[in-house]
C-alpha positions in Angstrom: -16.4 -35.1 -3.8 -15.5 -32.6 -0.9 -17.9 -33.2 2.1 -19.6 -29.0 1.8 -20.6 -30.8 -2.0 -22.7 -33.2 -0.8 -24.8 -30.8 1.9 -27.8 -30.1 -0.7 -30.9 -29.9 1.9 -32.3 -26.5 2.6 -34.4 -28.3 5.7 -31.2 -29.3 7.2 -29.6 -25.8 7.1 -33.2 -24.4 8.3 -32.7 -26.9 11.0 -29.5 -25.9 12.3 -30.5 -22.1 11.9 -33.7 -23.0 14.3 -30.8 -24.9 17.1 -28.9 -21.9 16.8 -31.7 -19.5 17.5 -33.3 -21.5 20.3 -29.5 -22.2 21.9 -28.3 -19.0 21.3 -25.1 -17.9 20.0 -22.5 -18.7 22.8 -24.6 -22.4 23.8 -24.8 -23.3 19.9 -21.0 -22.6 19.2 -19.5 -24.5 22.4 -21.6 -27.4 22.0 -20.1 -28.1 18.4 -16.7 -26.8 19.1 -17.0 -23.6 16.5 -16.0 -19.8 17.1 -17.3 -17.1 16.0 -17.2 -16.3 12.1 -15.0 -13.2 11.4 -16.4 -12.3 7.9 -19.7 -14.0 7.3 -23.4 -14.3 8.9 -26.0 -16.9 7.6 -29.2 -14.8 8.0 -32.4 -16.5 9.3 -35.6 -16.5 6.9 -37.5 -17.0 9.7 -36.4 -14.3 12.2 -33.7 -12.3 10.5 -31.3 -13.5 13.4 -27.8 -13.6 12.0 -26.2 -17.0 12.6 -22.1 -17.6 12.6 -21.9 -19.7 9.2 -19.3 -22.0 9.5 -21.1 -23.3 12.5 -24.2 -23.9 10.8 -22.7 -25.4 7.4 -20.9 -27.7 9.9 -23.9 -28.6 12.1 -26.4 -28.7 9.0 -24.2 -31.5 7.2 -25.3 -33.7 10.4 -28.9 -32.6 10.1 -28.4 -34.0 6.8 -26.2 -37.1 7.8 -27.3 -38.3 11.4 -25.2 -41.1 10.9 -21.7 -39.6 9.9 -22.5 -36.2 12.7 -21.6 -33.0 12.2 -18.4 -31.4 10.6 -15.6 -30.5 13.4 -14.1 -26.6 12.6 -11.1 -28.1 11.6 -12.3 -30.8 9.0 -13.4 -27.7 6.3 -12.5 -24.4 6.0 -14.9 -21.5 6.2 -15.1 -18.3 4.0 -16.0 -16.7 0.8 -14.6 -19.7 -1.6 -16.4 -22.5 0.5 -19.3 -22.0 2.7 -20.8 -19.0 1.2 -20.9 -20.4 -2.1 -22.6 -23.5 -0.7 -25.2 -21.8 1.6 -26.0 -19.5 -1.5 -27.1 -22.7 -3.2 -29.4 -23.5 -0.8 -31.0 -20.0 -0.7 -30.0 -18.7 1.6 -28.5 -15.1 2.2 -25.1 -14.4 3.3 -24.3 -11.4 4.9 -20.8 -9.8 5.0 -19.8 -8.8 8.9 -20.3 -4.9 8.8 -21.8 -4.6 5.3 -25.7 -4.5 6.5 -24.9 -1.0 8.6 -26.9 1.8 7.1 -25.6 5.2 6.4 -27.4 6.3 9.8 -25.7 3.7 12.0 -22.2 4.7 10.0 -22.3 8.1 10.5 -23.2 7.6 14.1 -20.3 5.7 14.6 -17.6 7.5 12.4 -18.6 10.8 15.0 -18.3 9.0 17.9 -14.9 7.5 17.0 -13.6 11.3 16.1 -14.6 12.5 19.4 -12.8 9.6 21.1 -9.5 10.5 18.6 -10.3 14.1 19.5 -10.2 13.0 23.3 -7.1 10.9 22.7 -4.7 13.5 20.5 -5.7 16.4 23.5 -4.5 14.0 26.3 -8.4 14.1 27.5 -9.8 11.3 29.7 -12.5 8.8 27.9 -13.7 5.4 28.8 -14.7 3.2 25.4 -16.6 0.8 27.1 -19.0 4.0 28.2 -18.6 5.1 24.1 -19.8 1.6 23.0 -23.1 1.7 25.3 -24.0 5.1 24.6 -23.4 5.1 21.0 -25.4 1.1 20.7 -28.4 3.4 22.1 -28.3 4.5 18.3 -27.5 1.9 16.6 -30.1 -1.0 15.3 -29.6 -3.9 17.7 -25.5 -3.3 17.2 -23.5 -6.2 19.8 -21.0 -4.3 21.7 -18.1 -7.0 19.4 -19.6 -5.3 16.6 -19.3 -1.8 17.2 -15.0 -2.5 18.2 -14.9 -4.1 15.0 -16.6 -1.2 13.1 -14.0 1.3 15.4 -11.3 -1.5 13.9 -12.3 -0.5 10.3 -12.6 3.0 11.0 -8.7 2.9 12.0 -7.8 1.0 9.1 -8.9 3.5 7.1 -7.5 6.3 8.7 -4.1 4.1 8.4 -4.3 4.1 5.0 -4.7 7.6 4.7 -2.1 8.5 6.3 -4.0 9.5 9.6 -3.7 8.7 13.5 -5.9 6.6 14.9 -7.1 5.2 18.2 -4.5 3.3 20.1 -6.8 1.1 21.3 -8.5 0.1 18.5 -5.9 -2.0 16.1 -6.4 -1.5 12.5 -8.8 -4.5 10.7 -9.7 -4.0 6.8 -11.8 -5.6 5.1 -13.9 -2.2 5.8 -17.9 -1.6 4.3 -17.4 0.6 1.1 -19.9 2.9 2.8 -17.9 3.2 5.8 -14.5 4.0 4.0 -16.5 6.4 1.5 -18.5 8.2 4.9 -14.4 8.7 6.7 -12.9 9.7 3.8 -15.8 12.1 3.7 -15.9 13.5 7.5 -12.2 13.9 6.9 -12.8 16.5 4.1 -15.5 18.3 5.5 -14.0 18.9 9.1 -10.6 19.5 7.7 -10.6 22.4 11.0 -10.8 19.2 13.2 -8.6 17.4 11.4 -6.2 19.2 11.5 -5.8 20.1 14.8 -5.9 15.8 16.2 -2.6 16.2 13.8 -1.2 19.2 15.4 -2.3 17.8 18.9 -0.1 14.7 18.2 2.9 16.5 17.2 3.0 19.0 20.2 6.3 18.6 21.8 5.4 18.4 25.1 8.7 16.4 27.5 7.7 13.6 29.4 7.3 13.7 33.2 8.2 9.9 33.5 12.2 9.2 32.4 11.7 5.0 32.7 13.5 4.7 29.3 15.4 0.8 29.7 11.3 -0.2 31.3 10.1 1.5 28.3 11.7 -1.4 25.4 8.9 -3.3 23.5 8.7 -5.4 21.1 8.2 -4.4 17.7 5.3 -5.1 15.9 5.1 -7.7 13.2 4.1 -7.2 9.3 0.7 -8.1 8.7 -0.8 -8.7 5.5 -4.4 -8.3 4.5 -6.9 -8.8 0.9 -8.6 -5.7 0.3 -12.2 -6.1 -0.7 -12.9 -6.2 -4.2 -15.0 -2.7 -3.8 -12.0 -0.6 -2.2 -11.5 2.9 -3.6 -8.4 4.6 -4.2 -7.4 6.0 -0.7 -6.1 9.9 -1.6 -6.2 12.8 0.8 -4.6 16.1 0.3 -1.1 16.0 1.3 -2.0 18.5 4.4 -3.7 15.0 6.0 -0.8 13.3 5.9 0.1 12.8 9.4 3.3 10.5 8.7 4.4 13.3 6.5 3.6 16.1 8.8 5.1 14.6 12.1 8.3 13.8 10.2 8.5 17.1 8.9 8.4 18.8 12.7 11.9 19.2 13.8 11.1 20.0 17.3 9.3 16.6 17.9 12.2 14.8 16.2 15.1 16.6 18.0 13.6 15.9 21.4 12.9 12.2 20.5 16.5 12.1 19.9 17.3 13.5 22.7 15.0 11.0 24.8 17.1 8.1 22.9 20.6 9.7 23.8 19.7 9.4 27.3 18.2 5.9 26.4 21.6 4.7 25.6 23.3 6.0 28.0 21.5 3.9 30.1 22.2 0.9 28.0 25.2 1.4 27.8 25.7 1.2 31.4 24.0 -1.4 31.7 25.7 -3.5 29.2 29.1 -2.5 30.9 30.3 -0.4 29.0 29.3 3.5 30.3 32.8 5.3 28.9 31.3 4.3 25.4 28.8 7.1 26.3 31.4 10.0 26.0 32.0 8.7 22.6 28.7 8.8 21.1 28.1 11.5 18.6 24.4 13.2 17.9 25.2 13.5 14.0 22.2 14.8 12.7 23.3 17.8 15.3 26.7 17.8 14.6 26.2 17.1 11.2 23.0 17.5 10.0 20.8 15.4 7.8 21.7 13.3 5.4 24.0 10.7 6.7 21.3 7.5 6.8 21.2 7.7 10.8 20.5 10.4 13.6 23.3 8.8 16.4 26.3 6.9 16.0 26.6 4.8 19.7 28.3 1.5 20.2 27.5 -2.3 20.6 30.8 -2.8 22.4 34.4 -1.2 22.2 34.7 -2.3 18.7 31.6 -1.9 16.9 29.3 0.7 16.2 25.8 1.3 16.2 24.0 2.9 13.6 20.6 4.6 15.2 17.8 6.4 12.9 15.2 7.6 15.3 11.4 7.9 14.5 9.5 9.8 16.9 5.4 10.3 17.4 3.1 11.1 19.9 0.9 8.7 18.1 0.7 4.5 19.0 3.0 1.7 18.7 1.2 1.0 14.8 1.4 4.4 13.3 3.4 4.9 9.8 6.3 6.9 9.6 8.5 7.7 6.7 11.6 6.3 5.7 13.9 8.2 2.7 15.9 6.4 0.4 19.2 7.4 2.0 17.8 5.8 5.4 17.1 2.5 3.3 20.2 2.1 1.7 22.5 2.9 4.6 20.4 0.3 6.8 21.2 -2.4 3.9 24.5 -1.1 3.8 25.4 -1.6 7.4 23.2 -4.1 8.0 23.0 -5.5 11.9 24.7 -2.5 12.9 21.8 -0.7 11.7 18.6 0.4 14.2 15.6 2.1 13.9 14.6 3.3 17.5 11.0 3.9 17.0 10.1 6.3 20.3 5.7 6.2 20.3 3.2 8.0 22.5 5.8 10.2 23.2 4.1 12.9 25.2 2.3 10.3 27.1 5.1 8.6 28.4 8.0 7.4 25.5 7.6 3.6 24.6 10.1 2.5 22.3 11.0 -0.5 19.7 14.0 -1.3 18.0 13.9 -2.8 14.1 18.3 -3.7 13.5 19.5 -4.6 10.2 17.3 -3.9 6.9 14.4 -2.0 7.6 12.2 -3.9 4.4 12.8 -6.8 6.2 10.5 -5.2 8.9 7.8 -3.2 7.3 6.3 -2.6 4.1 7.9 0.2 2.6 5.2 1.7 -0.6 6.9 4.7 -2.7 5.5 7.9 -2.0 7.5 10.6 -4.1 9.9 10.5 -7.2 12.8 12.8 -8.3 11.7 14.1 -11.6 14.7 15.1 -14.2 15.5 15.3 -17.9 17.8 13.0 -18.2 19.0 9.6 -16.8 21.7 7.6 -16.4 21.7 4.3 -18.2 24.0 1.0 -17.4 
């Protein structure tokens, strides 16, 4: 019988609800070695104060069980299959993190985080700390945690359809239904404003600063997240879709690549080899599309490398589209193979490299198809 079985006393939960509330929050969770839930509240009967409820599972058991103590965070796991099916038992109510906002407090907060993206795409000054405050003046008793996890969401949606987002705010799903529904619908009624964060982010405006080696990060990592079981089907007209549109302007591409050729030259150099520079060919220039890759450069004297460059205005997170050709080629030619992803481009170029096969690096999810009449088989 697992030990979250055998906690059946509604007292002792009450009990660690009433520690919590005298303690408060930051006392309660240091003095039994707990952080703070990410998905679920335990919601006091007595004062509606919203408690963190692996913590209080935990610390109820030794309410219940003086002599065996409470549970340590790492004896039980927390979450939807363990402790909110056992504090349901007992009555009480469970509340997802998020899902309690009404529409007021949603709408509120899906404004303010357009006028920050607003503020952001136009290369505008903003401070989100002074966002939070003001915008927790409207909100019902919002923490300031809260409302960067409910600008989290908000970018997680946009993500998924397609959209920029704020760079500072890293995409987190798990999103209200009422939030998602409320972006999706701001999106489609200020399609002017829309529109014009997009074309804001693909102005081709050349950077003052040339740091370009100082400018390598490191690429970010694939992430994988559940959906809720409530998500809707993410669809925007194609004219929101900013990885399409970006891609699609040329002039924002052909200066990105020409940011890169000046990037390797400088690698190059530094890797002792500058003649290789005089040998390196801008294909897609000399060439055009088509051929997988933008710039053929070199590792050393002997070997090439293969370079398909992505560039945005947007953060280090934002999608970007990848053909079929592009694919192929980098499983073709595998380590010889980069992606130079170039980001916040106008702001100052940051750039990271993915080598070798690019779905070993990102999730790749069809979005077109080459219709025909016929088909060949074997």
């Amino acid at each position: 019988m697992s030990q979250l079985s055998q906690l059946r006393s509604p007292a002792a939960v009450q009990a660690a609800i009433d520690e919590f509330v005298q303690l408060g929050r930051t006392k309660f969770l240091a003095r039994y070695g707990y952080g703070k839930s990410r998905d679920f509240l335990v919601r006091d009967p007595k004062t509606g104060t919203d408690c963190d409820s692996k913590a209080i599972t935990g610390v109820a058991f030794g309410k219940q069980f003086p002599e065996q103590g409470p549970l340590t965070a790492d004896s039980f796991s927390g979450g939807e299959a363990t402790v909110v099916p056992t504090l349901t038992r007992l009555g009480f109510r469970i509340i997802r993190i998020g899902e309690d906002w009404s529409e007021e407090e949603v709408l509120a907060t899906v404004e303010d985080y357009f006028d920050m993206l607003r503020a952001e795409a136009a290369g505008e000054p903003y401070n989100k700390s002074e966002h939070n405050q003001t915008l927790r003046q409207q909100l019902n008793g919002r923490s300031k945690s809260s409302v960067e996890l409910k600008h989290q969401n908000i970018s997680a949606v946009l993500d998924a359809l397609g959209l920029p987002y704020i760079n500072g705010y890293k995409p987190r799903g798990n999103s209200q239904l009422l939030l998602r529904k409320s972006v999706q619908a701001f999106v489609l009624e200020r399609q002017k404003l829309v529109g014009s964060i997009v074309d804001a982010l693909e102005e081709v405006k050349l950077p003052g600063e040339k740091t370009y080696l100082a400018a390598l990060v490191e690429a970010p990592k694939r992430e994988v997240f559940v959906p809720s079981a409530t998500k809707v089907r993410d669809r925007m007209p194609r004219k929101f879709d900013f990885a399409a549109r970006d891609e699609a302007n040329r002039r924002l591409g052909r200066a990105g690549e020409q940011w890169v050729i000046e990037f390797e030259q400088r690698r190059l150099t530094a890797a002792g080899h500058p003649e290789l520079f005089q040998r390196l060919d801008w294909v897609s220039d000399t060439q055009g599309d088509g051929a997988g890759f933008d710039i053929l450069s070199f590792e050393d004297e002997t070997q090439h490398r293969f370079i398909e460059v992505k560039t945005t205005n947007a953060g280090v997170g934002s999608s970007f589209l990848v053909s079929h050709n592009e694919l192929e080629f980098s499983r073709e030619v595998g380590e010889q193979f980069h992606l130079y992803r170039v980001f916040q481009f106008r702001d100052g170029p940051r750039l990271f490299m993915l080598p070798g096969d690019l779905s070993q690096h990102v999730h790749l999810k069809p979005t077109d198809y080459r219709a025909s009449f016929r088909a060949v088989v074997g």
